[in-house]
Every structure is written in structure tokens, then in C-alpha cells.
VEXPA-684595 format. One line per 3 residues: number of its first residue (from 1); their letters; for each residue y, x, z of N, C-alpha, C. Coordinates in Angstrom, 1 decimal. Example, Ala and Ser with C-alpha at 12.3 -4.5 7.8 and 13.67 -1.06 7.14 Angstrom:
# VEXPA-684595
1	as	-5.7,13.2,7.8,-4.5,12.3,7.8,-3.3,13.2,7.8 | -2.2,12.8,7.1,-1.1,13.7,7.1,0.0,12.9,7.9
This chain:
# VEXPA-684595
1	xxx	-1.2,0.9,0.0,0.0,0.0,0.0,1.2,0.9,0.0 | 2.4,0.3,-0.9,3.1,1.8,-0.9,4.1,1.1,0.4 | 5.1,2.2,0.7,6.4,2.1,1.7,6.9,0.9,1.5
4	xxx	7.5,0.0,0.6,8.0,-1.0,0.6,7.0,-2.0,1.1 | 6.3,-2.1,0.2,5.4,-3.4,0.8,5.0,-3.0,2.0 | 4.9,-1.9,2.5,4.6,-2.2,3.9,5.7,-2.9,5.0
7	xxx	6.9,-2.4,4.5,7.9,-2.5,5.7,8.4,-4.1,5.4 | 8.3,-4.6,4.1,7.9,-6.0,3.9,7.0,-7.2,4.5 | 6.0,-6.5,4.3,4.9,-6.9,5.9,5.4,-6.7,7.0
10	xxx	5.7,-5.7,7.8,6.1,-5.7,8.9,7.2,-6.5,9.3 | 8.0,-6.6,8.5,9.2,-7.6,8.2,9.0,-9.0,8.5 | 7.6,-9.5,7.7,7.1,-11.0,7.3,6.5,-11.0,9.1
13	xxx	5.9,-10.3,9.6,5.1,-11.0,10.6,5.8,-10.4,12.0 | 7.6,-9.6,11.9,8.2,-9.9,13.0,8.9,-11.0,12.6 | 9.5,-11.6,11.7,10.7,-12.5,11.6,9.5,-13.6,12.3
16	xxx	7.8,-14.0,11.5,7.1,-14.9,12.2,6.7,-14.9,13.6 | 6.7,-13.9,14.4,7.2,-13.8,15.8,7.9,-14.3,16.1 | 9.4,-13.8,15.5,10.5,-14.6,16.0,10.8,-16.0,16.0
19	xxx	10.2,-16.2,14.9,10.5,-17.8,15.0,9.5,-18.6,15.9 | 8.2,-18.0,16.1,7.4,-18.8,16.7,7.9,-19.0,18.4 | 8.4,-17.5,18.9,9.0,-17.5,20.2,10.3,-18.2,20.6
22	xxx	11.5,-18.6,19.7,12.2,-19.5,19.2,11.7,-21.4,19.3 | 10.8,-21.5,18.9,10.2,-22.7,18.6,10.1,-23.5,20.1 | 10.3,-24.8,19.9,10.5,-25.9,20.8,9.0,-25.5,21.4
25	xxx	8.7,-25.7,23.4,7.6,-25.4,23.7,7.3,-26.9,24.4 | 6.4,-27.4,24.3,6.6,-28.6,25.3,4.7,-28.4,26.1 | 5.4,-28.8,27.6,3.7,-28.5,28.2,3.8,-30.3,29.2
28	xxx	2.8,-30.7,29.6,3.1,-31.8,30.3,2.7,-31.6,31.8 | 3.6,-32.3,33.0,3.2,-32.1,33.9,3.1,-33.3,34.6 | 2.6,-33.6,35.8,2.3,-34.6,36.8,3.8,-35.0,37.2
31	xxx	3.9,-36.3,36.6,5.4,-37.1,37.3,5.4,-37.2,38.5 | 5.1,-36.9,39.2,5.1,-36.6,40.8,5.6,-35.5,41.4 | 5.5,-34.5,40.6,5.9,-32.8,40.6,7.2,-32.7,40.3
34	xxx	8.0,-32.3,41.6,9.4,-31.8,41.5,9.6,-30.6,41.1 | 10.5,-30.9,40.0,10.9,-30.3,39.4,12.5,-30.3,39.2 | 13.3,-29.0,39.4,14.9,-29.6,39.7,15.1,-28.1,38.9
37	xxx	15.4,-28.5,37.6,16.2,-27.5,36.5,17.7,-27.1,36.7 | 18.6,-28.2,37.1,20.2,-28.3,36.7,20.8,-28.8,38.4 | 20.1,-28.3,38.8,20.4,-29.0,40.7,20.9,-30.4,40.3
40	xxx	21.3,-31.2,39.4,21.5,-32.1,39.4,20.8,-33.3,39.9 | 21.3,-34.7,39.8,20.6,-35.9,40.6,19.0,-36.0,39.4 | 18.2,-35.9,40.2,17.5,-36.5,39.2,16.1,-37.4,39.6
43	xxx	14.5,-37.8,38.7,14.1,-38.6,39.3,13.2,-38.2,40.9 | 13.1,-37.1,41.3,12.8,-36.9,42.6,13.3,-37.4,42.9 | 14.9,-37.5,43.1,16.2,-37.7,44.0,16.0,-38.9,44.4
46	xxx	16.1,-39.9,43.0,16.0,-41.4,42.9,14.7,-42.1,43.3 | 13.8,-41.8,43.2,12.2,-42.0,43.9,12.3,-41.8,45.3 | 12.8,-40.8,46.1,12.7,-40.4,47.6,13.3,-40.9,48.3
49	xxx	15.0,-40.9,47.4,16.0,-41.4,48.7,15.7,-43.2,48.2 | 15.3,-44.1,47.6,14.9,-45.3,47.5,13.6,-45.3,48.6 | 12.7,-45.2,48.4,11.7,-45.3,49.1,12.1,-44.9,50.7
52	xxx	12.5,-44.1,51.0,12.8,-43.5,52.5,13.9,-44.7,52.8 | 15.2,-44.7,52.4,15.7,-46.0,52.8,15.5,-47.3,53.0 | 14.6,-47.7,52.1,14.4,-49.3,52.2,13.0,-49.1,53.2
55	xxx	12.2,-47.9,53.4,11.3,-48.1,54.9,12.7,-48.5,56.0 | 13.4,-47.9,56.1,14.2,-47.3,57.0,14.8,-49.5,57.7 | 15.1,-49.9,55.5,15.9,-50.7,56.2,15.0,-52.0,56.8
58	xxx	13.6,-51.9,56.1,12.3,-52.8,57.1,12.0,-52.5,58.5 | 12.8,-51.4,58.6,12.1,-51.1,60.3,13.3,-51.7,61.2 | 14.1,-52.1,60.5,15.5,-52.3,61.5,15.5,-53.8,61.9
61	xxx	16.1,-53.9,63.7,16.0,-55.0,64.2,16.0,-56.3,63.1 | 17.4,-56.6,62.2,17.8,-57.5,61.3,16.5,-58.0,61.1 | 15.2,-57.2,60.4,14.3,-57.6,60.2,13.5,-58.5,61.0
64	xxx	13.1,-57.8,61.9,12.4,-58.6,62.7,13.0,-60.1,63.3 | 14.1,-60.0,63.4,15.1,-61.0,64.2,14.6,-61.9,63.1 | 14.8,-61.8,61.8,14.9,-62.9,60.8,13.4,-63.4,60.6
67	xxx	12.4,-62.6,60.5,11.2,-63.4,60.6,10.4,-63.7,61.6 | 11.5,-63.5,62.9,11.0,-64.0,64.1,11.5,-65.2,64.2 | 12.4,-65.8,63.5,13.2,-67.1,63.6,12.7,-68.1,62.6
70	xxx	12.5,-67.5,61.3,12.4,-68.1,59.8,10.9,-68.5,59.9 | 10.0,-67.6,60.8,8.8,-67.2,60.4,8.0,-67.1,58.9 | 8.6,-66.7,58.3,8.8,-65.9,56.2,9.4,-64.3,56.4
73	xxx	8.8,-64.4,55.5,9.8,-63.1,55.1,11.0,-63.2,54.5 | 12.0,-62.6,54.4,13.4,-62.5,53.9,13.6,-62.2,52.2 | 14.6,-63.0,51.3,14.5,-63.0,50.3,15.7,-62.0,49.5
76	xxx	15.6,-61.2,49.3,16.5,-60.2,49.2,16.8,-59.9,47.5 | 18.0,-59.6,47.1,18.5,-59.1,45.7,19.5,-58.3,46.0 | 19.0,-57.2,44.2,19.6,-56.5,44.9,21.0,-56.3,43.5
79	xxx	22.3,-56.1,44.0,23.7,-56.4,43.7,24.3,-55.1,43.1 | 25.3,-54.8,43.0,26.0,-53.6,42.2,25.8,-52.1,43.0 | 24.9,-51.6,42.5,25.3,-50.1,42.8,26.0,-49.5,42.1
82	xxx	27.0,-48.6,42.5,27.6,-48.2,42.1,27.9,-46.4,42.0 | 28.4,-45.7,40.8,27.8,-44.4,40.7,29.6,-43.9,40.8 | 29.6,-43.4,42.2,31.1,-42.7,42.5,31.3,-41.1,42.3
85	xxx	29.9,-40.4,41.9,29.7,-39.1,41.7,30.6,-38.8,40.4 | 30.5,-37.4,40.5,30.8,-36.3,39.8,29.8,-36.4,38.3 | 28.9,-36.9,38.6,28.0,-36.4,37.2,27.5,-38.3,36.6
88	xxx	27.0,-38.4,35.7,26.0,-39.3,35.3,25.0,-39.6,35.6 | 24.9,-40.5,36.4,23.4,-41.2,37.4,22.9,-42.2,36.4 | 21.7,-42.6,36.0,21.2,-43.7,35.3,21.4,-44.5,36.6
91	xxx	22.3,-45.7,37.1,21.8,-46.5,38.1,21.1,-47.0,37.8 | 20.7,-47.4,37.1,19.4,-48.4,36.3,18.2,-48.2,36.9 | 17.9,-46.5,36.7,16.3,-46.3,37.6,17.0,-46.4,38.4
94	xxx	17.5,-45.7,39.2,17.6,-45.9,40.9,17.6,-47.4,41.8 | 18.0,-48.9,40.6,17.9,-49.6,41.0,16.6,-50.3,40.7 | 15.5,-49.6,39.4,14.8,-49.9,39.4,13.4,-49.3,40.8
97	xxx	13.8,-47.9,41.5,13.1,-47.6,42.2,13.2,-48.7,43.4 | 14.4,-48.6,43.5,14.7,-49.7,44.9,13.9,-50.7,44.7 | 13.8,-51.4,43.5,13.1,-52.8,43.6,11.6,-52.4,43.7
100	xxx	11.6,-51.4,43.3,10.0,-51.4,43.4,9.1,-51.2,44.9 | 10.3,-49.9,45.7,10.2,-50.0,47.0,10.0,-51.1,47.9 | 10.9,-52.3,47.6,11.1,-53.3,48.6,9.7,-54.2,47.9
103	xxx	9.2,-54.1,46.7,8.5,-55.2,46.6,7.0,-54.8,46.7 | 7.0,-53.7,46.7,5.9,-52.6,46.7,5.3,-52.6,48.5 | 6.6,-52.7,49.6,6.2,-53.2,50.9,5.1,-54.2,51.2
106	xxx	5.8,-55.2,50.5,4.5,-56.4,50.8,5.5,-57.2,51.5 | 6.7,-57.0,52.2,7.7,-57.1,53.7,8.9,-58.3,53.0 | 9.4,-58.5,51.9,10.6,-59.2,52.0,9.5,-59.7,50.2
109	xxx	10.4,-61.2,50.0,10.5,-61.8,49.0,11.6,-61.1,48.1 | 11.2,-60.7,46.8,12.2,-60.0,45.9,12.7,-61.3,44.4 | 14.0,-61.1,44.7,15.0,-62.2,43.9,15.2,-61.6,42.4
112	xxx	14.7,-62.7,41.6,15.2,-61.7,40.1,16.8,-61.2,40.0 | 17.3,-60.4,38.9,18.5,-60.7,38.9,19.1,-61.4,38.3 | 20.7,-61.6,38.6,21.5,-62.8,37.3,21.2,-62.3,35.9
115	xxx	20.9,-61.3,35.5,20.5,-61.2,34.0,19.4,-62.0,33.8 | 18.2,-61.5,34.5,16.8,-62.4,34.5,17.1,-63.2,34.8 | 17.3,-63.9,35.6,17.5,-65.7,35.9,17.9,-66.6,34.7
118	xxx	19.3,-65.9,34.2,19.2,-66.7,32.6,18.5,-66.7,31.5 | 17.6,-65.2,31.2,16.7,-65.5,30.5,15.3,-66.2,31.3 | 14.9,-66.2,32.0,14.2,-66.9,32.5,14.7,-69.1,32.6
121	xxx	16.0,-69.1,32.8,16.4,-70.3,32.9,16.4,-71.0,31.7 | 16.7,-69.9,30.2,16.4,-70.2,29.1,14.7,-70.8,28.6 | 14.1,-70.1,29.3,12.6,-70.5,28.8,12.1,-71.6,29.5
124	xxx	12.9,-72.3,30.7,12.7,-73.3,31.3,13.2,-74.4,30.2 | 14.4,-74.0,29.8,14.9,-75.1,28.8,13.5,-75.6,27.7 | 13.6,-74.3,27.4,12.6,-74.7,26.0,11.2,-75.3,27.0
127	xxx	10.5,-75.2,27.4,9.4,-75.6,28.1,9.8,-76.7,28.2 | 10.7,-77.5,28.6,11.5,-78.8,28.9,10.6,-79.7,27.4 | 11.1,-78.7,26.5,10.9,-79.7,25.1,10.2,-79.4,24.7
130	xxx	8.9,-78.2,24.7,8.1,-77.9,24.1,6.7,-77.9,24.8 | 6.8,-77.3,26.0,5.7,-77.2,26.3,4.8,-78.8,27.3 | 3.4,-78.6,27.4,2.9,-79.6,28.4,3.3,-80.4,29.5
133	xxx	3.4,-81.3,29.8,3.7,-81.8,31.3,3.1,-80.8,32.3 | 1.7,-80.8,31.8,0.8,-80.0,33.1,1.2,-78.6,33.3 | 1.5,-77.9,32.0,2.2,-76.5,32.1,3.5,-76.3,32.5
136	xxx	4.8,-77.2,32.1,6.0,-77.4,32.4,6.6,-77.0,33.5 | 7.4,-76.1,33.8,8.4,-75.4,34.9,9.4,-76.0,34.8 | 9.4,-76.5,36.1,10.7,-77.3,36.4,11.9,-76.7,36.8
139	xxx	13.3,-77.5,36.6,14.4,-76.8,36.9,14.8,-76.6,38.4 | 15.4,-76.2,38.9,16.1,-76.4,40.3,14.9,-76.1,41.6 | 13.9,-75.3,41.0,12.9,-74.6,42.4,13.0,-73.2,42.2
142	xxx	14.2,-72.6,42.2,14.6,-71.5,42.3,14.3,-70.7,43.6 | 14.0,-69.7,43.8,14.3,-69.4,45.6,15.2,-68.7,45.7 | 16.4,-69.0,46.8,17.7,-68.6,46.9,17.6,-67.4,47.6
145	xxx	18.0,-66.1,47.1,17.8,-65.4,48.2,19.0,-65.3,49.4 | 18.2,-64.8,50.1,19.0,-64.5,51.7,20.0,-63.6,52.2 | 19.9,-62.1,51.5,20.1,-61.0,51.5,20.6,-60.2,50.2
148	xxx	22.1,-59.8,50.1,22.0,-58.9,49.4,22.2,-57.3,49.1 | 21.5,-56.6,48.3,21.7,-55.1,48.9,22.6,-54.6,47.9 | 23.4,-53.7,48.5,24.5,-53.2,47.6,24.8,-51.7,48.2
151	xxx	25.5,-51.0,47.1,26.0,-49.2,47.5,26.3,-48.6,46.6 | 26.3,-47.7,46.7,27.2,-46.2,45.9,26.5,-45.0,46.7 | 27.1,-44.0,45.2,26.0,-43.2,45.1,27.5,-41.8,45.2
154	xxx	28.1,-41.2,46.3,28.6,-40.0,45.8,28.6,-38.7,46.0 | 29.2,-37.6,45.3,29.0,-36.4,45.8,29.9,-35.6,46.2 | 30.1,-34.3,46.7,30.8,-33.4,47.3,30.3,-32.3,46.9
157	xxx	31.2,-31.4,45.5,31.0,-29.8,45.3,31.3,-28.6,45.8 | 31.0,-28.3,46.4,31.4,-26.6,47.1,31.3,-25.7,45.6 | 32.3,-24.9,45.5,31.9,-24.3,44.3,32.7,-22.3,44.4
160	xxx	31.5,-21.5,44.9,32.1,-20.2,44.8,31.3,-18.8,44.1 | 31.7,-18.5,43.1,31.7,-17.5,41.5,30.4,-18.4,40.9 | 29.3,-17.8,41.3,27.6,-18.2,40.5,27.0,-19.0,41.7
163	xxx	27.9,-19.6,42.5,26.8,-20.4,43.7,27.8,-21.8,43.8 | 27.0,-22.8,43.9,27.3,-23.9,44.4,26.9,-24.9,45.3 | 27.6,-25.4,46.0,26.6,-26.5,47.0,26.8,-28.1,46.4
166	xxx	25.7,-28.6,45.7,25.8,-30.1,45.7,25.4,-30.9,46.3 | 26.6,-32.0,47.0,25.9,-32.8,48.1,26.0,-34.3,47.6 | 25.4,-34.6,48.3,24.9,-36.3,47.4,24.5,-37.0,48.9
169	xxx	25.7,-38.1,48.7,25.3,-39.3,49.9,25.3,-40.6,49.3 | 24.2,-41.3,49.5,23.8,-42.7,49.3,23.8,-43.5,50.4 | 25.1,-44.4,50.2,25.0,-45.8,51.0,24.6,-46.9,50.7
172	xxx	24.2,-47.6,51.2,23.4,-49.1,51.0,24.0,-49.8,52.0 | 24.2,-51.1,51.9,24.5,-51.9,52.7,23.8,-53.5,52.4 | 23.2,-53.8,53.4,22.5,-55.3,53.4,23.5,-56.2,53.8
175	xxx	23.4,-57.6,53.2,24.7,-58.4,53.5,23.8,-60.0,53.6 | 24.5,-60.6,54.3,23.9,-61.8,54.9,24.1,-63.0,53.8 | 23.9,-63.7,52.7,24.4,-64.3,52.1,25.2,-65.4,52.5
178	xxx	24.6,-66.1,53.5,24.8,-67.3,54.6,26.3,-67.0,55.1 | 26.4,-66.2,55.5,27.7,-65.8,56.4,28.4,-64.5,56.4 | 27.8,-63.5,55.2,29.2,-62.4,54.8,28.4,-61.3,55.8
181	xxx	27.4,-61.4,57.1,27.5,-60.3,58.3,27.0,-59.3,57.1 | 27.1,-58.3,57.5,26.5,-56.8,57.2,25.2,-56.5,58.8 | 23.9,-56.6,57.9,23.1,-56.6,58.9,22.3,-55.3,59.0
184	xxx	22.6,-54.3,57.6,22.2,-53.5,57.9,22.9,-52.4,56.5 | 23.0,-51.3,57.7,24.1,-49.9,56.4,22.8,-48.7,56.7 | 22.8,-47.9,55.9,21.9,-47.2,55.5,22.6,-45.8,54.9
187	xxx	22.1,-44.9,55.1,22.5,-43.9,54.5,21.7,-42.3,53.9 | 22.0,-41.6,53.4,20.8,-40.6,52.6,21.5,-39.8,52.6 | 21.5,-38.3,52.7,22.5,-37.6,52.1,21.0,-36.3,51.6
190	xxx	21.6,-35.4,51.0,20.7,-34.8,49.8,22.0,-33.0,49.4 | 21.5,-32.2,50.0,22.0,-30.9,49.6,21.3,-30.0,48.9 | 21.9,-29.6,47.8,21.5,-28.5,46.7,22.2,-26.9,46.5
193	xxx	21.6,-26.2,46.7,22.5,-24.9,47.1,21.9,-24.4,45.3 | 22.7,-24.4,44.7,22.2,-23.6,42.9,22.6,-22.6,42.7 | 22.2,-21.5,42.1,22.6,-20.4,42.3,22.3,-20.0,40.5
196	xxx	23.5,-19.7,39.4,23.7,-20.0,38.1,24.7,-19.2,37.6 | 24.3,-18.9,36.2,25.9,-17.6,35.7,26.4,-18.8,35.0 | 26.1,-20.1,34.8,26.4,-21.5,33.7,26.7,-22.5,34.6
199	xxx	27.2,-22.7,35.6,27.1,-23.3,36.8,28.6,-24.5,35.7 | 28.4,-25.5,35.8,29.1,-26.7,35.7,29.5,-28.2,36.8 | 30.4,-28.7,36.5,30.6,-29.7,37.5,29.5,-30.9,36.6
């Protein structure tokens, strides 16, 4: 093989090195396995601090008191979270962890939301005209709930050269529908010390 073609070859199978080590790598891991790339919020965050709080908010007197009186369990929805942080929070899962927490207890009756309720109240219509007597869902046996849960999600940056501290507090608050009380406040807080030459807010 003379000089050129060789250095040609050698040419052909570093550039194909390079590109192969370049190349998108994807491996799968167990969704349960934390994993925290960008110290940012992410679904550990949203999975832990849900679950740990809504134990927190079944253990508290309010509870008992209510199904010591009602003898039921309590009907609870849950209302605007709100995202007061620094970064982009999907509230969406976080509100989807919540619900799954509280309904996943076995402990309170879970209330659809006003989104669901209209599309649901819509299929009651049509049932009205379409479907069986024997099948038919009727209007107006809604279950009202009792309770609603509401909060915000914000954070606090410490930021000095390649180190940062991110802190993250989650409040919740349970509210009486009946009469406005606040029966129960709840809180999470979550610190991240990241240490980065790319460090961003």
C-alpha cells in the first residue's frame, strides 16, 4: 500500500472514531434511581417532597378530628399550585404526584378536577340521550369535596465563582371548604450545594 493510501486509511477510521464517540449515547435506567445532573428541581424532587408531605398531612389532628365526627373519610381536591421559583417546574407532575400520593393512601376520598368534571359532565349529557336507562349516569350525584389543597413552590440562590447553594421550599396548605379555616400548612424545604464551571440561574 503506498504512503498515501495509507495515511488515507488512517484518516478514514480516526474521523470514524470520531464521529462514533460524538454520537448521541442513550443507556436506560430504573425510574426510581436518582439521578440529579443540573441540581435543578426534578422528578426525585417532585416524587419525595409529594409523598413525604401528604403522609405528613394524614397524620395530623384535622384528620382524625374529621373522621372521628363524619365517620368517612375526607373529600379533598387539589387547587392552584403555584411555581414562585427561579427555574421552570412542570407543576403538572408535581400535581400529578400529589394526587397519586393522597389516593394511593387508601385515607381521603380524591375529587376530580374542574377540568375533569366538565369533560366528564359532558359525557353525562350525551348518556342523557344516548345511552340505556340501566346504564345511564345521572346528573347532580356529584361528591362535593371538603378540602382543598393549595401551595407554591420557591427557591433561594446562594451563588459564589463555580459553587452554588439551591434551596427549594414547598408550602401546602389544606383549607376547609365549609368555612375558609386552614386546617392544615405543611412545608418541605430541599438544599442543593452544585459545584460547576457552567453554573446558571
Amino acid at each position: 500500500m503506498s504512503s498515501r493510501k495509507l495515511k488515507l486509511a488512517i484518516l478514514a477510521v480516526f474521523i470514524g472514531l470520531l464521529v462514533s464517540a460524538c454520537g448521541t449515547q442513550v443507556k436506560r435506567v430504573d425510574v426510581d434511581k436518582t439521578i440529579d445532573l443540573s441540581g435543578a428541581w426534578n422528578d426525585t424532587d417532585s416524587r419525595m417532597v409529594s409523598e413525604e408531605m401528604i403522609k405528613d398531612m394524614l397524620e395530623r389532628p384535622w384528620y382524625r378530628n374529621y373522621t372521628r365526627k363524619h365517620n368517612s373519610p375526607p373529600a379533598v381536591i387539589v387547587g392552584e399550585i403555584r411555581n414562585l421559583s427561579h427555574e421552570h417546574i412542570n407543576v403538572k407532575t408535581f400535581i400529578s404526584d400529589i394526587e397519586r400520593a393522597m389516593i394511593n393512601s387508601g385515607q381521603v376520598n380524591f375529587v376530580a378536577s374542574s377540568n375533569e368534571r366538565r369533560e366528564i359532565r359532558e359525557e353525562r349529557k350525551d348518556q342523557d340521550i344516548n345511552a340505556s336507562e340501566a346504564t345511564r349516569k345521572a346528573m347532580g350525584r356529584e361528591m362535593g369535596a371538603d378540602f382543598m389543597l393549595k401551595g407554591s413552590i420557591n427557591t433561594i440562590i446562594d451563588m459564589e465563582g463555580k459553587t452554588q447553594l439551591r434551596y427549594y421550599q414547598v408550602d401546602l396548605t389544606l383549607i376547609s371548604l365549609a368555612d375558609n379555616r386552614k386546617v392544615w400548612l405543611g412545608q418541605k424545604k430541599i438544599k442543593k450545594l452544585i459545584k460547576n464551571s457552567n453554573l446558571r440561574y
